[in-house]
Each structure stands twice: as C-alpha cells, then as structure tokens.
N, C-alpha and C positions, 0 to 999 in steps of 0.2 A: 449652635454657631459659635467658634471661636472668637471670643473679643480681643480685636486689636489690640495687643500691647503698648504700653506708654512706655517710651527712653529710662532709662533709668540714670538717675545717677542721684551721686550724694549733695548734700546742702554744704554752698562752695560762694561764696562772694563776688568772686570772677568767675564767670563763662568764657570761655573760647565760641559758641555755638550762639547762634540766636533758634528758638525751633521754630520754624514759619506756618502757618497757617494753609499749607499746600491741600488743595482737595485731594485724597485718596479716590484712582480710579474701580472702578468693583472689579476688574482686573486683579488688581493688587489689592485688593479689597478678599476676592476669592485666593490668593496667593497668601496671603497670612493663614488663613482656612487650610489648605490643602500642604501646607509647607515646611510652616512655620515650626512646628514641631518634629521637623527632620532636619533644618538649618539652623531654627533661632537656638539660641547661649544668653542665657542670662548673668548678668552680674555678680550673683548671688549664687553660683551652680558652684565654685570651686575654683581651682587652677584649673586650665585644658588637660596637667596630669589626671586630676584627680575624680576629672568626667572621662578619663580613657578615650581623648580624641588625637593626645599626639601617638605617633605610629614610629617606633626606632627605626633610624637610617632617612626617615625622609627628611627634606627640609621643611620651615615652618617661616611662610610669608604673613608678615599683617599690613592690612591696607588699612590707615586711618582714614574717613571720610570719603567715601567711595563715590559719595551723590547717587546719582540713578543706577552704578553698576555697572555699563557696560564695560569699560576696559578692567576691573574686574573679573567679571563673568567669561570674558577672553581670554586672560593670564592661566584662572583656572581651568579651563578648560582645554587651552595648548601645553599646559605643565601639571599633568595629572600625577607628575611623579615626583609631586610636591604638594604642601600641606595650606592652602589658604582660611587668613583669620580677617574678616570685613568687618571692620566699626563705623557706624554711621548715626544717627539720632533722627533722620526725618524718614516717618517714615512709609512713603510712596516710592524713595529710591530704594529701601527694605523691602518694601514688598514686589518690585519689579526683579530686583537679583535674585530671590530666594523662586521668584517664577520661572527664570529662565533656566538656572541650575537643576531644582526639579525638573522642569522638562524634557533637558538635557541627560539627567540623570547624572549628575555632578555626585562624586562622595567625599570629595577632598577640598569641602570649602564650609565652613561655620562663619554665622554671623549676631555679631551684639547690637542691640541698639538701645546704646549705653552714652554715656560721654566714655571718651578715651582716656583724659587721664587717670580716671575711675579704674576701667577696665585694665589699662597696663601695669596700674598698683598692684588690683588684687587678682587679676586671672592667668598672669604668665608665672614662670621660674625664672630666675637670675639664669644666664646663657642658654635662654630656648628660643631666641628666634635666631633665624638665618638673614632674615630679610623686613625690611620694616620700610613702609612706603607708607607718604606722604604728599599728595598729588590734590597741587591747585587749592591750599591752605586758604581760607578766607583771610586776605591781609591786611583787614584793618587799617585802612591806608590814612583814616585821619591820627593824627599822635595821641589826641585826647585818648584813643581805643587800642591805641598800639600795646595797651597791658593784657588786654584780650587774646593777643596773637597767642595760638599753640605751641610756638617754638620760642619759648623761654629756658630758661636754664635750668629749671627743675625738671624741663620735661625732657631735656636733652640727657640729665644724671640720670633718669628714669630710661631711657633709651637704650644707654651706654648698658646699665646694671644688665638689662634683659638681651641684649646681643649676645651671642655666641661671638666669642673670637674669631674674628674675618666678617663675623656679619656684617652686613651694609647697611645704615641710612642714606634711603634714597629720597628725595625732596627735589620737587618739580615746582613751578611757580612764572606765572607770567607778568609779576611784580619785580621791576629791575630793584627799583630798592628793598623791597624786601628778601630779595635775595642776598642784596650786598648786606643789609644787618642777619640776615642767616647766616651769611658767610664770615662777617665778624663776631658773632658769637661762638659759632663752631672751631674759630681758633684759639678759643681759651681751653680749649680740652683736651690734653695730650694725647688722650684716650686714643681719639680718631684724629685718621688719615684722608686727607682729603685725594681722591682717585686721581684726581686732573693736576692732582700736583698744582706747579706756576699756571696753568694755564687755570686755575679754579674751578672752572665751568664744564661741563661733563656732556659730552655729545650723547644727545636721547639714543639708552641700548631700548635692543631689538625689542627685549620682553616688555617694555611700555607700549602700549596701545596709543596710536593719539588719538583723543575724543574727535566728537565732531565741532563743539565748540575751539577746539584747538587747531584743526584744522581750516577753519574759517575766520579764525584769528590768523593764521599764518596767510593767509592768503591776501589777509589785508596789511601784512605786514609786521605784524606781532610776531615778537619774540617771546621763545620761554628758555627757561633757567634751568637745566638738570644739575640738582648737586647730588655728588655721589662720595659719601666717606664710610671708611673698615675700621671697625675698631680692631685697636693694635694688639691688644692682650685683653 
C-alpha cells in the first residue's frame, strides 16, 4: 500500500498555510493508491522541463491552492488543450482532484503538494506560465497575521519572473480589503497591467468556475473580487 505523502516544503519562519488536521476519506485515501503516481510532482523532481511534462505550443495554467478541486478539475477538463499545474498542501482536497482526474482520464493536469512559494522557486523556468491562478487566498484578516498573506512582494517578483509575456495573474477573493491591499501592492510594479484598467476590478471570465461555497455566498449577498493583470514584457 502506498503511504500517503506529507506536503513538502523547506524550513521558512513564515507560513502562508496553516496544514489542518482534516480526516482523509478512504476515498481519497484509495486515490493517493491508485493515482498518485500518475498526478503527484514532487518538489524535488526538477523543473516541469526537466520531468518532460510541458508539451511545446500548449499553454501552462498553475492554480495555487485549489482546496478540494473542483473548479480545478472543471477548468481541466473543459481546456484540454492546455496544460494544468495544481498546488495545494492538505491533503484530502489532493486526494479528491487526483480521483476525479483519473477517473476522467485527465492527462493534462499534475499536482504538488508542496508550499507554493517552494514550488514556484524551484519547479518552473523564467516565462513558462501563461496563466497563474490564485482563488480565495486565506486572508489573514487579523493584521497581527497579515505577514502571512501569500501576496507579498516577493511573491509577486517571483510571479512576474515566471509569466510568459501576456501571461495573466488572475486573483479572485471575497475579502474587500484584501483586495484593495492586493490592489495596492500590484501598482508598484510596472511589470503588470492591470486588465480593468480604471475600473480595477475584473468581471469573473468564463473559464473560472464558481464554487459552491461562492455561490451561496452570492446568494446571500457576498461579493468577490476578480483581479486580472498581463505582464507587460
């Protein structure tokens, strides 16, 4: 029997992540078994060059923190003729994506479960993504922890270095203020363009899925936040 893998990442002072104690179902239990070694990417495997998983001409989407998957496992599976990268660290929403993908017979989606800023250090090239998604970031909403947030400035120079020219960071969020400091740290960076122009804020495109937690937020009134910017060169 395959032993469930543990997150990886390096020894780091500050977390973005807390890894929670969730019970893994034998489900997903059986799906690290049966899967895990056709989806899972370790930390330690290389670049996605140098494991031969990007494919010239396609594009290359990475979703940081995916949670359980599903709008994920949608994206890949409506856009086969592009290349999906899933990082996530808990792992029950690991083992439900990599179920359904196999089931599906998905072959255009690999997943880490790693910390991310580990993983965008050492597993991409400088201009290999097209697309880089960031959906429903834990926002550390008290300040004491706001050093925890994922969208600091080192992870935005790390962002920038790995886009392809035109690529997108897309960031979704149903934190008004942590959008609006999203939004003021992304204009120190000539690099990127913000899509929405003056108007800032970015009408959710097609290819985001809404969860069902967003959906039932919406319903009770909740707004979310899509930013959408291109790096310029």
């Amino acid at each position: 029997m395959l032993k469930i893998p543990k997150p990886e990442f390096k020894e780091k002072s500050i977390r973005t992540f807390v890894i929670r104690a969730g019970r893994i179902t034998e489900g997903q239990r059986a799906a690290f078994e049966q899967w895990w070694p056709r989806y899972g990417l370790s930390l330690y495997d290389g670049s996605l060059t140098d494991i031969g998983y990007l494919v010239p001409g396609k594009k290359l989407v990475v979703e940081i923190g995916f949670g359980m998957g599903d709008s994920l496992f949608e994206m890949a599976r409506v856009e086969q003729d592009k290349q999906f990268v899933g990082i996530e660290v808990h792992p029950p929403g690991v083992g439900r994506l990599i179920n359904c993908a196999g089931e599906a017979g998905l072959d255009n989606l690999r997943v880490y479960m790693a910390d991310a800023n580990d993983v965008l250090q050492d597993c991409f090239d400088e201009k290999s993504v097209d697309r880089l998604q960031l959906f429903f970031p834990d926002p550390w909403h008290k300040k004491k922890h706001h050093k925890r947030r994922i969208v600091q400035k080192e992870f935005v120079t790390r962002v920038i270095r790995l886009l392809k020219p035109g690529g997108i960071l897309h960031i979704a969020t149903d934190w008004e203020a942590y959008a609006q400091a999203i939004v003021d740290l992304l204009r120190e960076f000539e690099e990127l363009e913000n899509l929405a122009g003056e108007a800032i804020y970015s009408a959710r495109p097609a290819y985001r899925p809404q969860t069902k937690f967003e959906k039932r937020g919406e319903r009770l009134g909740h707004r979310v936040w899509d930013l959408l910017y291109c790096r310029r060169h």
